[in-house]
N, C-alpha and C positions, 0 to 999 in steps of 0.2 A: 760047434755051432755058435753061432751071433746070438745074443740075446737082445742085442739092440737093434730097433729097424733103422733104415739110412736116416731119418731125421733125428731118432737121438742120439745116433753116432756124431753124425754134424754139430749138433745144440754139445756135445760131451768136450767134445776136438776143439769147440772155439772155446769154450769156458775155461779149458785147462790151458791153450794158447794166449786167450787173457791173464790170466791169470801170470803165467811165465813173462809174458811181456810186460808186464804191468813190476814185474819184481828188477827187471833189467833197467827199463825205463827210470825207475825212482833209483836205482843208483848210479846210473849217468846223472841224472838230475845233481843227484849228492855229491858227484867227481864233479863238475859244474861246467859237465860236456852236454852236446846238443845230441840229442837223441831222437830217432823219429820210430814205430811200429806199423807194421802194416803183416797184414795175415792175408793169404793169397789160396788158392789152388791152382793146380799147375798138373798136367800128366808126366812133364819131366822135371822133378824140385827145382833140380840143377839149373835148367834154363828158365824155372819161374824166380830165382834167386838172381841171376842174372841181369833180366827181362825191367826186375821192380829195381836196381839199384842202378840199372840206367834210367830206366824215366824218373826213377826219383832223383838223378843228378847226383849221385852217392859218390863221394871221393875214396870209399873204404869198404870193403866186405871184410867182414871177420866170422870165422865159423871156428867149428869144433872138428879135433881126428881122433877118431877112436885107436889111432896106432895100428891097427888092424895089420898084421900079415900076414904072409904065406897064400897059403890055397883061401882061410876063410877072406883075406883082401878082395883077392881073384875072383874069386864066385861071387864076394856079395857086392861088389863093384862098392866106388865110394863118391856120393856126391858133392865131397870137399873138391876130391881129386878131379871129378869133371867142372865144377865150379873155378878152379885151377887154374885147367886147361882152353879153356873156350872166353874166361871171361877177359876184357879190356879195361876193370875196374882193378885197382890192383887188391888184393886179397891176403890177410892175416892168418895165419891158420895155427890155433892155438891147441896142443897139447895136454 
């Protein structure tokens, strides 16, 4: 069971998403690379990753793989691998 109703799941999800962003953000700063953040919803990640690094004019997606294979790959699909696939941005994909 949830213990949280949809608003403090929402208010929980942005404070920990700032919070991660905010720790990326200041060390790009510190590499003394340009860095931007932007927190989204989307019903498909994949195409809301996509979506925001075109209109943002993004020369670069970089994400994470969890290495995943076999069957757990397969069944739990991966949103690098359809970020990957579908996007015209070219894509970093760091292990």
């Amino acid at each position: 069971m949830l213990a949280d109703t949809p608003a403090a799941y929402a208010k929980h999800v942005a404070e920990r998403a700032k919070t991660y962003l905010d720790v990326v953000s200041q060390a790009a700063k510190a590499a003394g690379v340009t860095c931007g953040t932007e927190t989204i919803e989307h019903e498909h990640p994949y195409q809301g990753i996509i979506d925001t690094a075109k209109n943002g004019e993004c020369d670069l997606i970089v994400m994470a793989s969890h290495g995943r294979s076999g069957m757990s790959g397969i069944v739990l699909g991966s949103q690098t691998v359809k970020v990957l696939t579908h996007s015209k941005v070219p894509v970093l994909v760091y292990r």
